[in-house]
C-alpha positions in Angstrom: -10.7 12.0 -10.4 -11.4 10.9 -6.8 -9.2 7.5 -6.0 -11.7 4.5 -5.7 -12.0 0.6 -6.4 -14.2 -1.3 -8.2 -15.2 -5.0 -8.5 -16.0 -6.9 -11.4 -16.3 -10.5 -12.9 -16.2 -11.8 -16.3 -16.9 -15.4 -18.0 -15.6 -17.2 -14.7 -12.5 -14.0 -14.0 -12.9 -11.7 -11.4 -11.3 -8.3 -11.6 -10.4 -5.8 -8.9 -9.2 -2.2 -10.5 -8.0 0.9 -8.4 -7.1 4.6 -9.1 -4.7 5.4 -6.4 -2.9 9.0 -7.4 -4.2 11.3 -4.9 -3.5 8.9 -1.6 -0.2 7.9 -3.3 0.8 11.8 -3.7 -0.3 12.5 -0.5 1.7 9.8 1.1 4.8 10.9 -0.9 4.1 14.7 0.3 4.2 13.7 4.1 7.0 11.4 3.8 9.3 13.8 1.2 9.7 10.9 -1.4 12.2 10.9 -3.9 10.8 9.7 -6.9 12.2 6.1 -6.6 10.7 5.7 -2.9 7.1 7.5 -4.1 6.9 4.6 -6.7 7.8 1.7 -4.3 5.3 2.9 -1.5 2.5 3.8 -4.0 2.8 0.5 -5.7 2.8 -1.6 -1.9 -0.2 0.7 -0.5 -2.1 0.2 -4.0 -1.1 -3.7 -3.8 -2.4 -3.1 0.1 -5.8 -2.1 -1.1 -6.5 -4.4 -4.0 -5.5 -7.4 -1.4 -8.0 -5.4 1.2 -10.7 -5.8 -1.1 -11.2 -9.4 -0.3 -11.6 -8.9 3.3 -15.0 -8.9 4.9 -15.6 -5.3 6.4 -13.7 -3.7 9.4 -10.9 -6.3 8.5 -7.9 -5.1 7.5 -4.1 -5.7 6.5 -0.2 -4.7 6.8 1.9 -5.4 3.4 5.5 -5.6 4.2 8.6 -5.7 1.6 11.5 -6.1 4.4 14.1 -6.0 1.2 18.0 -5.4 1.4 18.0 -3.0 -1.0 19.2 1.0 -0.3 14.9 1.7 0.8 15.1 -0.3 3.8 11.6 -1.7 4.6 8.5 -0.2 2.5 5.4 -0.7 4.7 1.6 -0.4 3.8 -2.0 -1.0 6.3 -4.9 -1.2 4.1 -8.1 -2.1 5.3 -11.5 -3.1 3.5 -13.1 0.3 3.9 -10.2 1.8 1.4 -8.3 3.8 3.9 -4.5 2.7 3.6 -1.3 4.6 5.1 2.6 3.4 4.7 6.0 4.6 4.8 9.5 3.6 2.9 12.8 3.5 6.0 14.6 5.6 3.3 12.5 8.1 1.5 15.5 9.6 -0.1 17.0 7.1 -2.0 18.0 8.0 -6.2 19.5 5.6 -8.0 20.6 5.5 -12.1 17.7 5.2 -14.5 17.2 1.3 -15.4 16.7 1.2 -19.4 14.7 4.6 -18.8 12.7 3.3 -16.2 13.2 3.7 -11.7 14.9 1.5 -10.5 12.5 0.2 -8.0 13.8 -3.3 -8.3 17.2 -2.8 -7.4 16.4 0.0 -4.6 13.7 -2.6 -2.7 16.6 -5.7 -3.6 16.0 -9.1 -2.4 14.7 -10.1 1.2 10.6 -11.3 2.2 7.3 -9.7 1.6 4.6 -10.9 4.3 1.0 -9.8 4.6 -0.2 -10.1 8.0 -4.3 -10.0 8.0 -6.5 -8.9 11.1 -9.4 -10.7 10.6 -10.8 -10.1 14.1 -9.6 -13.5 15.1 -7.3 -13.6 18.2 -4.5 -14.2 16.2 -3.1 -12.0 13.0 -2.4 -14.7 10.5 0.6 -14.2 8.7 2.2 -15.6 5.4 5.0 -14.9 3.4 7.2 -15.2 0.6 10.7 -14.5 -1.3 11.1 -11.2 -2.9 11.6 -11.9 -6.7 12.3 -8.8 -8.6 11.6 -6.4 -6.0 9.2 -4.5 -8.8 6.3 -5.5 -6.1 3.5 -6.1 -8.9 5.6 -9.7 -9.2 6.4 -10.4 -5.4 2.3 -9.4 -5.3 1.7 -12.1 -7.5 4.7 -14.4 -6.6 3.3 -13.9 -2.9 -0.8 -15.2 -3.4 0.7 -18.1 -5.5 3.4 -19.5 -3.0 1.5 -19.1 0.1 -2.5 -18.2 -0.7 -1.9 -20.5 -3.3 -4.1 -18.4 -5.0 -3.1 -17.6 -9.3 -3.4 -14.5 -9.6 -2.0 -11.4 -11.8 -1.6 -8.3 -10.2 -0.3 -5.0 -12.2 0.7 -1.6 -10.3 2.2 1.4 -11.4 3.6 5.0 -10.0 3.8 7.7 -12.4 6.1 10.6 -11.3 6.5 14.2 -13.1 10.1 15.2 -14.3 9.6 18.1 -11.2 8.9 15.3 -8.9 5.2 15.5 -8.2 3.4 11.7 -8.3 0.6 12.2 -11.6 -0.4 8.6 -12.1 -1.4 5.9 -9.9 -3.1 2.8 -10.0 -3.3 -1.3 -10.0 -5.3 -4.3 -10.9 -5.8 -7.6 -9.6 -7.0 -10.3 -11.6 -8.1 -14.3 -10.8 -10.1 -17.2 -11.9 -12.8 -18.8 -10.7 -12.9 -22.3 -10.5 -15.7 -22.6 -13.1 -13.4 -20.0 -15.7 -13.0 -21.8 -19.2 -9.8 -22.2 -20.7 -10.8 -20.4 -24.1 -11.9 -17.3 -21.6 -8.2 -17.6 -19.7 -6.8 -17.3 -23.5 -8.8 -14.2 -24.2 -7.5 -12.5 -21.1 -4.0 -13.7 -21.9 -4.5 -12.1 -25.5 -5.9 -8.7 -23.9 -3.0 -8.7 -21.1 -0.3 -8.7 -23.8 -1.4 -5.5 -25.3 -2.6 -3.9 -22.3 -1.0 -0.2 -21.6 0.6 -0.1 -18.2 -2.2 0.8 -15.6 -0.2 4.4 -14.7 -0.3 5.5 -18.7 -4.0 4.4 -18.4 -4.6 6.0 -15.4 -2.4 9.4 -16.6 -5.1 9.2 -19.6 -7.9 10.0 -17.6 -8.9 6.1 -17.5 -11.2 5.4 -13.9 -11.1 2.2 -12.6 -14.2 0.7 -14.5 -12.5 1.2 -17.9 -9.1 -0.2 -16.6 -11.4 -3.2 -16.0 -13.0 -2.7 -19.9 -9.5 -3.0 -20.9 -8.4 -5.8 -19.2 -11.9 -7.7 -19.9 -11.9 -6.1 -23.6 -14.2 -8.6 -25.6 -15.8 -10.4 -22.9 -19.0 -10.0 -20.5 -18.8 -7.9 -17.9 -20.6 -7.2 -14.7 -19.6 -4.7 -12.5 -20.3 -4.6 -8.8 -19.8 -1.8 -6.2 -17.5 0.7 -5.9 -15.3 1.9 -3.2 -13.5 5.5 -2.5 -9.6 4.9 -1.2 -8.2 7.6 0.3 -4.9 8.1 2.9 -5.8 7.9 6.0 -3.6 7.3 9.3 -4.9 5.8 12.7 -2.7 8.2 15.2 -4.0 10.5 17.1 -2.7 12.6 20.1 -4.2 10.6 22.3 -2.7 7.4 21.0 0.8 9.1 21.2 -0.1 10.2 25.0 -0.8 6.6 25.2 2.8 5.4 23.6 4.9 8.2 25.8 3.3 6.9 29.4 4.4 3.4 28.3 7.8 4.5 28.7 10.2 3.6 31.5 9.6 5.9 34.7 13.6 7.1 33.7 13.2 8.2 29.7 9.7 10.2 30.6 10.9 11.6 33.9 14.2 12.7 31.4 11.2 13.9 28.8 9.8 16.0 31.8 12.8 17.6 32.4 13.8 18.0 28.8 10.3 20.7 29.2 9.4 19.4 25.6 9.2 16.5 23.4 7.8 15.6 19.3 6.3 12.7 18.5 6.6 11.7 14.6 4.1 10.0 14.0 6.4 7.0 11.5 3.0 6.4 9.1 2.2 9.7 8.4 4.8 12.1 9.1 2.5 14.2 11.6 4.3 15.4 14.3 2.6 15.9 17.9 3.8 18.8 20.4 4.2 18.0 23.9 4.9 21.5 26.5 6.2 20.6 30.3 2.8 20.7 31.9 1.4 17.9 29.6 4.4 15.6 30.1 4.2 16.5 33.9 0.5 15.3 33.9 1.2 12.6 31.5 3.9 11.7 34.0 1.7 11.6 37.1 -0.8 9.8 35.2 1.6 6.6 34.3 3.3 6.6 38.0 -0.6 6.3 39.4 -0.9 2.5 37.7 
């Protein structure tokens, strides 16, 4: 199943759903992920995208959880076109099983989530908010009530394989209209206490409109358009050529005679080659302003 998003409203609700497994593998691949670290990142860039989904297009976002817990900071750009890329300080964190479950809580700790959002204003507009549990599903929803004040219910999950392969990932994002009627915010109450967590759903072949079915079970839906997500990173050579002649005349002349260099590329993992007669010209280049 191809990772995408879909809208949806119900009696006065709206409803964003996502199937994230492919992106979320992909980012623990490049980043080597111990199982802990995969389930942190994929639940922040899955958080990323269903926050992204509100933005009008070309806008996008950066999600971070700047916790003091062993992962360090866990990092995630989404934009409104469903490309999203991020990356955990400490990919190779393990901690103890909590009551059979990762211990994503206690490896993100305590500290501030803040969503920055490009809106092609001059400014980025930032807001923030206390890490609670450190799960990120809560701080997600702890986050839009505290400084959107926006009440909201978001759920995320991260499935991982006993040999350490990401199977299952997804999220939901749920809120009420201001016209929603109290007897419909009781029905959704109902159907959120029996609701499967969104990973076993998605592990169960569920897409993202019947993770919405499910969370709406009983009422009327309507479903709206539907986007693909997939992981994609903005760096290209040329924006690391761009980074190197931005150095100090000393640390590139030192790259020069070094007669090599790699660039890792800290949202993807890609690393960029640079031989002695590209830094030399790259070099020349930066002297020349």
């Amino acid at each position: 199943m191809k990772d995408h998003l879909i809208k949806a409203t119900a009696n006065g609700i709206r409803a964003y759903a996502a199937v994230t497994t492919e992106l979320v593998a992909e980012a623990a691949t490049r980043h080597d992920c111990y199982p802990i670290a995969a389930a942190a990142l994929g639940r922040t860039m899955t958080g990323g995208l269903l926050l992204a989904a509100n933005l009008k297009n070309k806008e996008c976002l950066t999600v971070k959880f700047a916790g003091d817990g062993p992962l360090g900071s866990v990092v995630a750009d989404a934009s409104s076109e469903g490309f999203v890329r991020g990356y955990v300080d400490q990919p190779h964190v393990d901690l103890p099983l909590n009551n059979g479950k990762l211990a994503v809580g206690e490896a993100v700790g305590h500290g501030i989530v803040s969503v920055t959002r490009f809106t092609g204003l001059k400014e980025a507009v930032t807001g923030s908010s206390e890490i609670l549990t450190g799960e990120i599903a809560e701080d997600f929803t702890q986050y839009l009530y505290t400084s959107e004040q926006t009440p909201s219910s978001i759920g995320l999950g991260v499935l991982v394989s006993p040999d350490l392969k990401v199977i299952a990932a997804g999220g939901f994002f749920i809120q009420a209209l201001p016209d929603v009627e109290e007897a419909m915010l009781d029905k959704l109450e109902e159907n959120l206490k029996t609701l499967r967590p969104v990973s076993t759903m998605v592990h169960d072949g569920f897409d993202a409109k019947q993770i919405i079915g499910a969370i709406f079970a009983g009422m009327d839906i309507t479903y709206f358009e539907t986007t693909d997500l997939t992981f994609k990173c903005q760096c290209s050579k040329r924006r690391i050529e761009e980074v190197l002649m931005s150095l100090g005349k000393n640390d590139l002349a030192s790259l020069v005679d070094d007669g090599k260099a790699e660039v890792c590329c800290h949202f993807c993992g890609e690393k960029y080659q640079f031989n002695k007669e590209e830094l030399t010209a790259l070099f020349n280049v930066s002297q020349m302003g």
